[in-house]
N, C-alpha and C positions, 0 to 999 in steps of 0.2 A: 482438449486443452488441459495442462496439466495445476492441478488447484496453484499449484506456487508460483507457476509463471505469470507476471506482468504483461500485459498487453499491451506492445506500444504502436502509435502510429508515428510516421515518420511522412513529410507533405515537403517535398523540396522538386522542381522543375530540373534540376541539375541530377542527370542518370549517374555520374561518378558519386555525389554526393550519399545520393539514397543509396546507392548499393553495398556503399563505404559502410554506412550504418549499419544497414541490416544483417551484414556480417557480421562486424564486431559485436553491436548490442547481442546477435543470434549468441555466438561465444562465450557472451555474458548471462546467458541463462534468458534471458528474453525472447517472448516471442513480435515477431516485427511484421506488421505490415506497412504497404507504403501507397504513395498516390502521390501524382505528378502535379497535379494542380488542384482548386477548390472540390470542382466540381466534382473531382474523383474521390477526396475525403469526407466530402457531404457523403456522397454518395454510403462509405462506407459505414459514417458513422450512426448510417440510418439501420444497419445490419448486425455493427459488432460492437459488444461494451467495451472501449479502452481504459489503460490508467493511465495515459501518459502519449501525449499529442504533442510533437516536434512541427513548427511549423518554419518554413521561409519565410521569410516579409518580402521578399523582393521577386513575385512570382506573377508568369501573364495573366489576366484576364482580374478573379477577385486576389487582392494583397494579402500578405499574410496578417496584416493590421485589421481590417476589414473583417477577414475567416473569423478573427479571433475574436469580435466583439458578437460575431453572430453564435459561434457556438456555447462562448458563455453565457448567454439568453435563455439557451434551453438544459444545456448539459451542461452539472457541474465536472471536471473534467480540469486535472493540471496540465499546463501549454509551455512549454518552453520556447523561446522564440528564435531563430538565427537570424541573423544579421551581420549584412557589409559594411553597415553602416557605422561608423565611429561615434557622431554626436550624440552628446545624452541627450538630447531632446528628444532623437526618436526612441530612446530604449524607454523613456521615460515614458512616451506614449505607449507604448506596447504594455507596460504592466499598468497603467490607468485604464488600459482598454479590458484587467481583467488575466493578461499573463502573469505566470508565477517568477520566471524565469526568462532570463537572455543570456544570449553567447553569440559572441562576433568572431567573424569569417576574418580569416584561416582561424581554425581552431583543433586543438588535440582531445581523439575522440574520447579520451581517458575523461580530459575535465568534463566533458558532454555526461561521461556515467557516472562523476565525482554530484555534478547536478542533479540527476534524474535520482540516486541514492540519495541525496540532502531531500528531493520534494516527499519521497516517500515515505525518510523517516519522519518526517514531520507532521504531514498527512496522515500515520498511523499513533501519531502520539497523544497517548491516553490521558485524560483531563482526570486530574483525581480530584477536583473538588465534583465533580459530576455522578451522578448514580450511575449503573451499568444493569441493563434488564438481561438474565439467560435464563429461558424457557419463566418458571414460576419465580424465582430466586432473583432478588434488587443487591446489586453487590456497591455497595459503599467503600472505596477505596483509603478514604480519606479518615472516615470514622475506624476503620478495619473491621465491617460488619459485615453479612451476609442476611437478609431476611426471608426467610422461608417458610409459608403455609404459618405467616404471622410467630413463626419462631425466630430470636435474633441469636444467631450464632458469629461469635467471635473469629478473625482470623489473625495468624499471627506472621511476622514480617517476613519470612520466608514465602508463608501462600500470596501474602502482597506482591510481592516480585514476580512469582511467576504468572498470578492474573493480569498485571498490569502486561506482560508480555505476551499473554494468551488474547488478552482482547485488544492488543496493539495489532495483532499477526493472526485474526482469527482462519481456522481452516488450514494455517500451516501446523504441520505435525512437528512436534518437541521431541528428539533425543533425549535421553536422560542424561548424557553429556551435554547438554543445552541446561537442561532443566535443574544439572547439578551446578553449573558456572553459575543461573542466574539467582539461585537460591541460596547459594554458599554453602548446600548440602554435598557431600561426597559418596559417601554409601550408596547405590544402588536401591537396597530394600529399604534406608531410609526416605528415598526418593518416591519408591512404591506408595511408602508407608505417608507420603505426603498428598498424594495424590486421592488415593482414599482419603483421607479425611476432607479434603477439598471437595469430591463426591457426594459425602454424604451432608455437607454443608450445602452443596451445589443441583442433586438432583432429587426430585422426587422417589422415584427407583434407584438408589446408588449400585443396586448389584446388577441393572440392567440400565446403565446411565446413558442418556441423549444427546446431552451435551459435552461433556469430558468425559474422551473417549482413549480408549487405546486402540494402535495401530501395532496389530501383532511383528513384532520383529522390528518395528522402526521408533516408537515413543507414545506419547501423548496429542491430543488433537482438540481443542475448544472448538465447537461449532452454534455458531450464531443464527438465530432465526430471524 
């Protein structure tokens, strides 16, 4: 599986529905499984980490109301929920039972990925009054500190941007055309030149770094332990 893909499940009784999905989400850069009823998404979810669980309400045997309260018991996990159903009562119960998300039947598969892009960016957004631990280094967003091996190294509002997006999106690899939009840097070797210093604030070994990495030919990579 490929680090940047999302893993979605998709739980709907209706064969045009799921298959609707699994194409376009696939299209969309996602990877999609699917399962026709509970018992087949239990099933899976006892095998594969997902980000992101589409569920029916309105399916034979256990409901989509039901599935939902059970897997948020054990796995934290965002649920989006489909629905025929019009009344707010029931959408209301679906997100008391613990869903993120509802979308009512007929619906275009567009706003479905308009959704599933809203839980994620939220889900990965970075709390700056929070500290942030990589490998030995406490990164203080909010102060613009780094503390390392009891030394406090300052950072400045360019390196803020790109860790607040390194550790929103850990594991995806940064272009330096990424790296330049989110820093307001333009140069290339200023960019280099930004990265090092971020290194040698950030790792024990900066000339043979663990965590901020480069991807020869592609950019930059934060990887979180």
């Amino acid at each position: 599986m490929e680090n940047n893909k999302l893993h979605i499940l998709v739980v709907d009784d209706d064969d045009r529905i799921r298959d609707l999905l699994k194409d376009y989400l696939s299209e969309n850069n996602y990877i999609v499984s699917t399962a026709e009823n509970a018992i087949q998404a239990k099933n899976k979810l006892d095998y594969f980490k997902f980000d992101i669980l589409i569920l029916d309400v309105m399916m034979p045997g256990q409901n989509g109301y039901d599935l939902t309260r059970d897997i948020k018991k054990n796995i934290k996990v965002p649920i989006i929920l489909l629905t025929a159903k019009g009344e707010v009562e029931n959408r209301i119960k679906g997100l008391e039972l613990g869903a993120d998300d509802y979308i009512g039947k007929p619906f275009e598969p567009k706003e479905l990925l308009l959704r599933i892009k809203n839980i994620i960016k939220n889900r990965n957004k970075v709390d700056l009054n929070l500290k942030y631990v990589v490998g030995n280094a406490e990164i203080d967003l909010n102060k613009m500190t780094i503390v390392l091996n009891n030394k406090n190294k300052k950072i400045n509002n360019s390196e803020k941007k790109v860790l607040v997006e390194m550790l929103s999106n850990p594991g995806k690899t940064f272009s330096r055309e990424e790296i330049g939009d989110i820093s307001g840097i333009i140069q290339e070797r200023s960019i280099d030149v930004m990265i090092t210093r971020l290194r040698q604030k950030l790792e024990i070994n900066p000339k043979n770094p663990k965590y901020l990495q480069t991807i020869r030919g592609s950019g930059y990579v934060l990887w979180i332990e």
